[in-house]
PyMOL Python script that loads the backbone (N, CA, C, O; Angstrom):
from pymol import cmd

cmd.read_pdbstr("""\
ATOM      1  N   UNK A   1      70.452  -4.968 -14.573  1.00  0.00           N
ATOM      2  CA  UNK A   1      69.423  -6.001 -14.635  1.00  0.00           C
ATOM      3  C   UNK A   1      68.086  -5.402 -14.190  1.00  0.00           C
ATOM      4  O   UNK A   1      68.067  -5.032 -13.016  1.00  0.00           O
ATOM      5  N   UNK A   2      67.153  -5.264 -14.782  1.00  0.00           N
ATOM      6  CA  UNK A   2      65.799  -5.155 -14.701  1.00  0.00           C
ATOM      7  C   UNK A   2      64.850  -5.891 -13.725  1.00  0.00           C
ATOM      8  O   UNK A   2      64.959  -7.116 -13.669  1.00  0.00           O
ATOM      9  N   UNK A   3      64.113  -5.397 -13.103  1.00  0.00           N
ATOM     10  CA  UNK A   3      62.939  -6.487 -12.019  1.00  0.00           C
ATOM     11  C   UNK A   3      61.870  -6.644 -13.473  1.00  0.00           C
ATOM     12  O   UNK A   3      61.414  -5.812 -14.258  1.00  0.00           O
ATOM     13  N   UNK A   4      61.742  -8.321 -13.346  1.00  0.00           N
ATOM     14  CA  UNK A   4      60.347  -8.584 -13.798  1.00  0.00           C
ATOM     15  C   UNK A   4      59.457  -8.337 -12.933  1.00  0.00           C
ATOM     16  O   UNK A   4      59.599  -8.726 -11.774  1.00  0.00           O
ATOM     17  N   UNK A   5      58.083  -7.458 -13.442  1.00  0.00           N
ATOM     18  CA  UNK A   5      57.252  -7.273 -12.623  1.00  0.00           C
ATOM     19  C   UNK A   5      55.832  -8.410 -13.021  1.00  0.00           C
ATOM     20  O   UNK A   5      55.106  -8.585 -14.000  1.00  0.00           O
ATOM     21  N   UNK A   6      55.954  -8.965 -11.738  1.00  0.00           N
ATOM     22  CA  UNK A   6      54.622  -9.869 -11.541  1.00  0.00           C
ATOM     23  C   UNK A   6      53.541  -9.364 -11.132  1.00  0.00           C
ATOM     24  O   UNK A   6      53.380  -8.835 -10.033  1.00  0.00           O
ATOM     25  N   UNK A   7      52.420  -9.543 -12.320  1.00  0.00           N
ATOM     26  CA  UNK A   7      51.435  -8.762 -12.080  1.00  0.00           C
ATOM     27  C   UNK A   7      50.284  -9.687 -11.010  1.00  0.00           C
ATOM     28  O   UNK A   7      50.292 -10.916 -11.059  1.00  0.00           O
ATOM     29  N   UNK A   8      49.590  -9.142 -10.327  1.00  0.00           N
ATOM     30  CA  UNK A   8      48.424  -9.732  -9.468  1.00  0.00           C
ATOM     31  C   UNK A   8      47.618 -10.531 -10.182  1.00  0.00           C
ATOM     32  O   UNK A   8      47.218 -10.419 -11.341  1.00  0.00           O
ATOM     33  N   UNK A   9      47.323 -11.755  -8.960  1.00  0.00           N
ATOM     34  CA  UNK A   9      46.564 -13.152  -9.964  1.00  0.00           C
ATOM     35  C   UNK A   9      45.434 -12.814  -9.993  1.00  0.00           C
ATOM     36  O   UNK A   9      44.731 -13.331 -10.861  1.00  0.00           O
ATOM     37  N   UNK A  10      44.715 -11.643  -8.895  1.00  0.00           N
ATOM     38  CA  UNK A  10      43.408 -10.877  -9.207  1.00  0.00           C
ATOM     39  C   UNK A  10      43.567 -10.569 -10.841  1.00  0.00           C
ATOM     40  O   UNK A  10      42.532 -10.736 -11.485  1.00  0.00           O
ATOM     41  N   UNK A  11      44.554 -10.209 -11.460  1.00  0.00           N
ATOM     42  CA  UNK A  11      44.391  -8.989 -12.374  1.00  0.00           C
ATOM     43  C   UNK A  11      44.604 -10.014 -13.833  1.00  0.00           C
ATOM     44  O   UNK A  11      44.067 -10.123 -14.935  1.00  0.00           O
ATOM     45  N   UNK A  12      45.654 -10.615 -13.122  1.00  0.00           N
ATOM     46  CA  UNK A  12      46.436 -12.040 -14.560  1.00  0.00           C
ATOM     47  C   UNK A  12      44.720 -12.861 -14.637  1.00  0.00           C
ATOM     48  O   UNK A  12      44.328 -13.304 -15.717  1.00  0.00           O
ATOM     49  N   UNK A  13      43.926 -12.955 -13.487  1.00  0.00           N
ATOM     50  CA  UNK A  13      42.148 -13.953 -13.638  1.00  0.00           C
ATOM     51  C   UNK A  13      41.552 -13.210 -14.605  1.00  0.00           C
ATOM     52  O   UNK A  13      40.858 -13.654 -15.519  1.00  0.00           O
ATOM     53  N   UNK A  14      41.864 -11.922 -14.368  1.00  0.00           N
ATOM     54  CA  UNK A  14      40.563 -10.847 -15.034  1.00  0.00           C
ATOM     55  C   UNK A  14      41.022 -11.201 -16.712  1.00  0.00           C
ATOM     56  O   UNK A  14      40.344 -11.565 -17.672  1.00  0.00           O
ATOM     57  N   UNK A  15      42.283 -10.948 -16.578  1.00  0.00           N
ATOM     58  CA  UNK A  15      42.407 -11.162 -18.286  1.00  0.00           C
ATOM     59  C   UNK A  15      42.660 -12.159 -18.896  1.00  0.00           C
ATOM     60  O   UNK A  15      42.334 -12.141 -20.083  1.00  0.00           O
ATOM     61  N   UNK A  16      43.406 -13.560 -18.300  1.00  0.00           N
ATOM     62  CA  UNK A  16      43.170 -15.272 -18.863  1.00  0.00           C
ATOM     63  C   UNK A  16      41.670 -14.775 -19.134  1.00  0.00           C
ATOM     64  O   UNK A  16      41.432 -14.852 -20.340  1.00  0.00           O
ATOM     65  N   UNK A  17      40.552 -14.276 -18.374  1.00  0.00           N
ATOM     66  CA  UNK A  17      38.976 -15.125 -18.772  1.00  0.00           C
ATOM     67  C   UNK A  17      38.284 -14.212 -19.757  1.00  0.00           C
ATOM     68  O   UNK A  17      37.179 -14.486 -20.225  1.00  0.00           O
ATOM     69  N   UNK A  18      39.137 -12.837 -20.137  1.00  0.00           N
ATOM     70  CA  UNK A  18      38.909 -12.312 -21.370  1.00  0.00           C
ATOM     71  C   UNK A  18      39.387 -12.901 -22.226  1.00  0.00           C
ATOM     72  O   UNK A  18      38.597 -13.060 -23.156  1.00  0.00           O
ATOM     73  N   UNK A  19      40.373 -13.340 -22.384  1.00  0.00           N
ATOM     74  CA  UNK A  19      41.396 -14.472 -23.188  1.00  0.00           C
ATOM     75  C   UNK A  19      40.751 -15.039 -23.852  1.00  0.00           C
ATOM     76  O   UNK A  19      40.630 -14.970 -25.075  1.00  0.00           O
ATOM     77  N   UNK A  20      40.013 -15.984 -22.752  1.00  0.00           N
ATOM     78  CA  UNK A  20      39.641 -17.123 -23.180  1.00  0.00           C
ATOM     79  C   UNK A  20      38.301 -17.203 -23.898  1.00  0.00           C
ATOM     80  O   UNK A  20      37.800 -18.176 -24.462  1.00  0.00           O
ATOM     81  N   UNK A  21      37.780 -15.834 -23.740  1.00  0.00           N
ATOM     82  CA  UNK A  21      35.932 -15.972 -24.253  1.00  0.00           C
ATOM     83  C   UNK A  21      35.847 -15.281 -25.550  1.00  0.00           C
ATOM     84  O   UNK A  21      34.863 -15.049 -26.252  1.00  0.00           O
ATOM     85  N   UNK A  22      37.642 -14.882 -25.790  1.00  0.00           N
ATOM     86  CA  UNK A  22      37.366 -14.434 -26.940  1.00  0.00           C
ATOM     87  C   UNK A  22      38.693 -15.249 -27.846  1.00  0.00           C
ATOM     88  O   UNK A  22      39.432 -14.635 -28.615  1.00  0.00           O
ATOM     89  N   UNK A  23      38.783 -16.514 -27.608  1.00  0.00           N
ATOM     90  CA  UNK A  23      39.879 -17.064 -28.581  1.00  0.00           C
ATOM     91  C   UNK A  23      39.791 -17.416 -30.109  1.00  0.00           C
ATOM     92  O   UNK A  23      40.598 -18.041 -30.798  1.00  0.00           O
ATOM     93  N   UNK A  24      38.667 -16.880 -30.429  1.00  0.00           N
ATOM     94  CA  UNK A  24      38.957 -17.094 -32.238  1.00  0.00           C
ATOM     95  C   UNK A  24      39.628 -15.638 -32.652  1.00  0.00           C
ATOM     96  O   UNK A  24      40.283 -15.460 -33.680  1.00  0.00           O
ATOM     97  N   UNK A  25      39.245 -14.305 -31.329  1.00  0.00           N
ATOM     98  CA  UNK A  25      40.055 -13.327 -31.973  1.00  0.00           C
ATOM     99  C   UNK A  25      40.222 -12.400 -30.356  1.00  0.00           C
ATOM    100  O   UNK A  25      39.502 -11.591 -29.771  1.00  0.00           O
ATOM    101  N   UNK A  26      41.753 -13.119 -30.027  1.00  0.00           N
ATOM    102  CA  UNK A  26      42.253 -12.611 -28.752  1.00  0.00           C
ATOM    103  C   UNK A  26      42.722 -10.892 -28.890  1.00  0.00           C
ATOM    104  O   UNK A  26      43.818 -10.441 -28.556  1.00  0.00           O
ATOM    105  N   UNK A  27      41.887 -10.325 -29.313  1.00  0.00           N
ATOM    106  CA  UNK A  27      42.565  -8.643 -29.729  1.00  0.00           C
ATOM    107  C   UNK A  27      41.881  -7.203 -29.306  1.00  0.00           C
ATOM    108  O   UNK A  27      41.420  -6.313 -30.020  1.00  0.00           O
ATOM    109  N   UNK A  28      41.978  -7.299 -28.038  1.00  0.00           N
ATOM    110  CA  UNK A  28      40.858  -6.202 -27.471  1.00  0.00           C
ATOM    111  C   UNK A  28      40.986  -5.043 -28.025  1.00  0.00           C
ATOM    112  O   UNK A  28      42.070  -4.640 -28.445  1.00  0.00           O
ATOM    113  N   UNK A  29      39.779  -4.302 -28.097  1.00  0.00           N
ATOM    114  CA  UNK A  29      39.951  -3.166 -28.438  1.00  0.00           C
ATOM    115  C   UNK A  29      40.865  -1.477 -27.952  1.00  0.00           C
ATOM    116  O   UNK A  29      41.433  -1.157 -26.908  1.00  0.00           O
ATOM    117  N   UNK A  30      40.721  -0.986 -28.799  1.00  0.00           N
ATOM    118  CA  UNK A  30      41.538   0.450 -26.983  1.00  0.00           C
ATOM    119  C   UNK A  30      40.353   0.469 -26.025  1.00  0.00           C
ATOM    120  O   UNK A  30      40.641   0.930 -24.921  1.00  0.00           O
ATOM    121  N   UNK A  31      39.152   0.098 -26.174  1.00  0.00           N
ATOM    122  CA  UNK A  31      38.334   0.531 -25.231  1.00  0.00           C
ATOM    123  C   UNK A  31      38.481  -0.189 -24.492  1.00  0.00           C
ATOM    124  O   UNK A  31      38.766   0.234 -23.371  1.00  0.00           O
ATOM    125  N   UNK A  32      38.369  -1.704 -24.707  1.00  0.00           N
ATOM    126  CA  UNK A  32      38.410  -3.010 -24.253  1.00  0.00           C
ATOM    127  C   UNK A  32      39.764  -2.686 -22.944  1.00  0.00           C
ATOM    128  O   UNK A  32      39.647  -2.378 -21.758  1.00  0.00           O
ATOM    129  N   UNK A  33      40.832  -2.889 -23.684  1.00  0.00           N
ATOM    130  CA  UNK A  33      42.122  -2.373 -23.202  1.00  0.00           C
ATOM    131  C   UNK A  33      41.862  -1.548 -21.964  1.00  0.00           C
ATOM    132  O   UNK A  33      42.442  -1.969 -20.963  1.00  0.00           O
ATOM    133  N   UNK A  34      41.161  -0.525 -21.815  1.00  0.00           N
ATOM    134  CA  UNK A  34      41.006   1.131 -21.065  1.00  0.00           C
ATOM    135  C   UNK A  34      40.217   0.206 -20.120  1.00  0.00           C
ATOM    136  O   UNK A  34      40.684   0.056 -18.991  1.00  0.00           O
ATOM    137  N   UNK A  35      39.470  -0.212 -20.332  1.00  0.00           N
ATOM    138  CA  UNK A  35      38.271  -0.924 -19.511  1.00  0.00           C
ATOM    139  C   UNK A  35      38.952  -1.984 -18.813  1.00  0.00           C
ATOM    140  O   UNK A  35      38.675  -1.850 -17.621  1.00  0.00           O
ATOM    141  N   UNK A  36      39.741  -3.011 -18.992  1.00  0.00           N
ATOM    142  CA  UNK A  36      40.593  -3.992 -18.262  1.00  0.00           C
ATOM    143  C   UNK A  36      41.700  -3.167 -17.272  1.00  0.00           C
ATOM    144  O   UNK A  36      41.822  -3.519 -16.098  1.00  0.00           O
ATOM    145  N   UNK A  37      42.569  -1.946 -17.878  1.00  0.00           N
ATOM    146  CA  UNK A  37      43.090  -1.353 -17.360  1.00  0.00           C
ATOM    147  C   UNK A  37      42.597  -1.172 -15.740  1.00  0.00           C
ATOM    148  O   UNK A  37      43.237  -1.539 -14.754  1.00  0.00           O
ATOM    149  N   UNK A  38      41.040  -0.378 -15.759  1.00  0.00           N
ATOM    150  CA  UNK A  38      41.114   0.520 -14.539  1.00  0.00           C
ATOM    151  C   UNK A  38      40.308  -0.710 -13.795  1.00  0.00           C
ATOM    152  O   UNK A  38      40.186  -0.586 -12.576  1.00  0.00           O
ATOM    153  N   UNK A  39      39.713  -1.957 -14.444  1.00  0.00           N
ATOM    154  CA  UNK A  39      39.539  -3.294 -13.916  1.00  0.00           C
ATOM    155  C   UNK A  39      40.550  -3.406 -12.878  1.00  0.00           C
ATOM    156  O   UNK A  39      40.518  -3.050 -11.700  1.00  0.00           O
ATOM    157  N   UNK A  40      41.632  -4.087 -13.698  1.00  0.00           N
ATOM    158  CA  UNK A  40      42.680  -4.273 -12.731  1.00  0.00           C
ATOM    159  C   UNK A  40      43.874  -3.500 -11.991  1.00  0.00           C
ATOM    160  O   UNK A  40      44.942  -3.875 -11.507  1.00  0.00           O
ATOM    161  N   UNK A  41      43.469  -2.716 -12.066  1.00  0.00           N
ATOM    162  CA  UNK A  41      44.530  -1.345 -11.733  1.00  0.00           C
ATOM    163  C   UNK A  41      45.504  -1.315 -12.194  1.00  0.00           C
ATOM    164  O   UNK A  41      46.387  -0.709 -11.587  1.00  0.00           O
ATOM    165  N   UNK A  42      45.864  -2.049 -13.688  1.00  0.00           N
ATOM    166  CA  UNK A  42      46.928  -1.664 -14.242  1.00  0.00           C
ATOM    167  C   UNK A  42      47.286  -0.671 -15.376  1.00  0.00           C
ATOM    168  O   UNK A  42      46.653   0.374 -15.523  1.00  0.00           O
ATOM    169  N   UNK A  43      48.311  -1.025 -16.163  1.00  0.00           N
ATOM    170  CA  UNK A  43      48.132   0.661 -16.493  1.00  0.00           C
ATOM    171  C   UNK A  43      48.185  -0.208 -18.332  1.00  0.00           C
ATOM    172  O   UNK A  43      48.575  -1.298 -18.752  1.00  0.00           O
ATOM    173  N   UNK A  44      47.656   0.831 -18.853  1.00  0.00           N
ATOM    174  CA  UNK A  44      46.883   0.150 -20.410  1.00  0.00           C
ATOM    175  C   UNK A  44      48.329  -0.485 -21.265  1.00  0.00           C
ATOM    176  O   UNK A  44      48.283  -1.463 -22.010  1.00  0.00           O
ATOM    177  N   UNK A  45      49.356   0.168 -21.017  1.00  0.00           N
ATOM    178  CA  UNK A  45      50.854  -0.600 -21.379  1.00  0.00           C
ATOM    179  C   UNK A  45      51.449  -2.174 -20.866  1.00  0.00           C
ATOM    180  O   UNK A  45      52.178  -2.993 -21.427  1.00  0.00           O
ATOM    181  N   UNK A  46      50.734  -2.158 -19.472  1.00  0.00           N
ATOM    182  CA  UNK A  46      50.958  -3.468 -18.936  1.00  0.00           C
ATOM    183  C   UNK A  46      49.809  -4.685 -19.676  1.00  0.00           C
ATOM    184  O   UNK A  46      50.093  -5.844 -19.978  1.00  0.00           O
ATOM    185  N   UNK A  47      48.574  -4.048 -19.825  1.00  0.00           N
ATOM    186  CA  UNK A  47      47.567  -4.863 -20.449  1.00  0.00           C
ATOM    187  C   UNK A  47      48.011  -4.950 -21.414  1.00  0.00           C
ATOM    188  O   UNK A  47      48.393  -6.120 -21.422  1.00  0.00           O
ATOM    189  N   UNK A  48      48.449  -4.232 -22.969  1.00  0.00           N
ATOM    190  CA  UNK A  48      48.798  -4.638 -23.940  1.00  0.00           C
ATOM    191  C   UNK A  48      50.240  -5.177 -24.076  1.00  0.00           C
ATOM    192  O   UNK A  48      50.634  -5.420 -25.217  1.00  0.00           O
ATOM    193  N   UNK A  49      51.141  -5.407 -22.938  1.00  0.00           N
ATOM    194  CA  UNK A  49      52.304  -6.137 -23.001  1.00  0.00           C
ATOM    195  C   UNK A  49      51.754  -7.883 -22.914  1.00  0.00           C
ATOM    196  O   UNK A  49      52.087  -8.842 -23.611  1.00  0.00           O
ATOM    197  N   UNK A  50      50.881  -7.794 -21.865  1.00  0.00           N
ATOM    198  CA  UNK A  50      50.099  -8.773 -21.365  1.00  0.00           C
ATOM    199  C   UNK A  50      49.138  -9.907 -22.184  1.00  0.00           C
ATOM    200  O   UNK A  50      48.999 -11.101 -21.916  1.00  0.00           O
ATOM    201  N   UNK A  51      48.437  -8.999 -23.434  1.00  0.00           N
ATOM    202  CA  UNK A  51      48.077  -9.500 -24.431  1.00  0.00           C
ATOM    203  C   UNK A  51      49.031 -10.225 -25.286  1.00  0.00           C
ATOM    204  O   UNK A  51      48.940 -11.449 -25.379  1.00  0.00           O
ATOM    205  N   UNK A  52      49.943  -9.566 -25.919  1.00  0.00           N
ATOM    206  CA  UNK A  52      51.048  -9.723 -26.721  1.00  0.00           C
ATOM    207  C   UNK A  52      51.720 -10.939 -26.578  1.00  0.00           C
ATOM    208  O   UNK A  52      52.056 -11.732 -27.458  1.00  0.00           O
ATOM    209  N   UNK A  53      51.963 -11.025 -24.719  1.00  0.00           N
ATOM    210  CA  UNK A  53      52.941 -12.123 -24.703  1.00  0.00           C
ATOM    211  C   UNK A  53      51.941 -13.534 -24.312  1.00  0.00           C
ATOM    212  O   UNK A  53      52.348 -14.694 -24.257  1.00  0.00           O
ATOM    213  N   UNK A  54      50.479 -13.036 -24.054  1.00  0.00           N
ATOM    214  CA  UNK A  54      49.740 -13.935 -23.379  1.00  0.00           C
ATOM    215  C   UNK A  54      49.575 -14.908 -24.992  1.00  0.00           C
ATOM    216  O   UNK A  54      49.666 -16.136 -24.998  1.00  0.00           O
ATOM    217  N   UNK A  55      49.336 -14.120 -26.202  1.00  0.00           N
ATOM    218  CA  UNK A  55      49.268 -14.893 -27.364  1.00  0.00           C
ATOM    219  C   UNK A  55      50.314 -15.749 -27.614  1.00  0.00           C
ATOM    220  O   UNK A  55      50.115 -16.804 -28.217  1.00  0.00           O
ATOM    221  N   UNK A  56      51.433 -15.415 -27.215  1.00  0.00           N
ATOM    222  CA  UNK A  56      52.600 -15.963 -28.005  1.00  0.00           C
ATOM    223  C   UNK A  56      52.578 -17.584 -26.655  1.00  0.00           C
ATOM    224  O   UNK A  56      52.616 -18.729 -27.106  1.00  0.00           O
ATOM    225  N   UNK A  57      52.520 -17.348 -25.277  1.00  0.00           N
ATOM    226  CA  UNK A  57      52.899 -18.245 -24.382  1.00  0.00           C
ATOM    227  C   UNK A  57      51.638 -19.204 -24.515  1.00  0.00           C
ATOM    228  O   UNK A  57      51.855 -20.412 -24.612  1.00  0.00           O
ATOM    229  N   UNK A  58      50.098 -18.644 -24.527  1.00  0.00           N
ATOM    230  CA  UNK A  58      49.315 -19.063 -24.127  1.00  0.00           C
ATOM    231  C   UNK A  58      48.312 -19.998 -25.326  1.00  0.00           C
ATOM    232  O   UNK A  58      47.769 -21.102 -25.287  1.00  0.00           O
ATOM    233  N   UNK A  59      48.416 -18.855 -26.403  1.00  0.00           N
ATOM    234  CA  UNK A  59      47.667 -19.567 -27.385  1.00  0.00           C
ATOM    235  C   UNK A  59      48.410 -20.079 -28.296  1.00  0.00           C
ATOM    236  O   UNK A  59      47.935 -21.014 -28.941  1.00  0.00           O
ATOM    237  N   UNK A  60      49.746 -19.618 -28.590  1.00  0.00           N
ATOM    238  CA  UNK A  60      50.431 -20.338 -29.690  1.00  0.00           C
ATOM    239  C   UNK A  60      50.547 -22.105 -29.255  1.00  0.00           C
ATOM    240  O   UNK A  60      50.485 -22.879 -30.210  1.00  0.00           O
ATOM    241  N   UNK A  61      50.681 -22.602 -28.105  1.00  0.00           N
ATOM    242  CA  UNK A  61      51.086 -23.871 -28.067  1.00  0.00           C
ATOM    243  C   UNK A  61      49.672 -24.487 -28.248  1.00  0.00           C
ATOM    244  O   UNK A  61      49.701 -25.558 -28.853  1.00  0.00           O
ATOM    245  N   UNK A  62      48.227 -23.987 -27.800  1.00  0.00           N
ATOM    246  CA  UNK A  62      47.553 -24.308 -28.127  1.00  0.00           C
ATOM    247  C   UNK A  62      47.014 -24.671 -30.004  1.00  0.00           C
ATOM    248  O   UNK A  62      45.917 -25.174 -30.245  1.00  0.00           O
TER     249      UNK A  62
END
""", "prot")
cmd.dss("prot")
cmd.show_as("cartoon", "prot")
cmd.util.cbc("prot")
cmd.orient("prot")
């Protein structure tokens, strides 16, 4: 069994409010990506897992 890793609500704020300022097209760039990365000290795999599932949980019901 695997640990889900919960990422910091510092880091989950930083990217809901990228999310959100860009919802006609939630799809950062690699730079974008690189740049949120060392934002939140995570690592550019966690940001684009983060994107991925943030579309499916966050904007699809919307």
């Amino acid at each position: 069994k695997t640990k889900r890793g919960i990422l910091p609500k510092q880091a989950t704020r930083v990217l809901k409010t990228w999310l959100f300022k860009h919802l006609l097209h939630p799809y950062p760039t690699e730079e974008e990506k690189k740049s949120l990365a060392d934002h939140t000290n995570l690592s550019a795999l966690q940001v684009n897992n983060w994107f991925i599932n943030a579309r499916r949980r966050i904007l699809q019901p919307i």
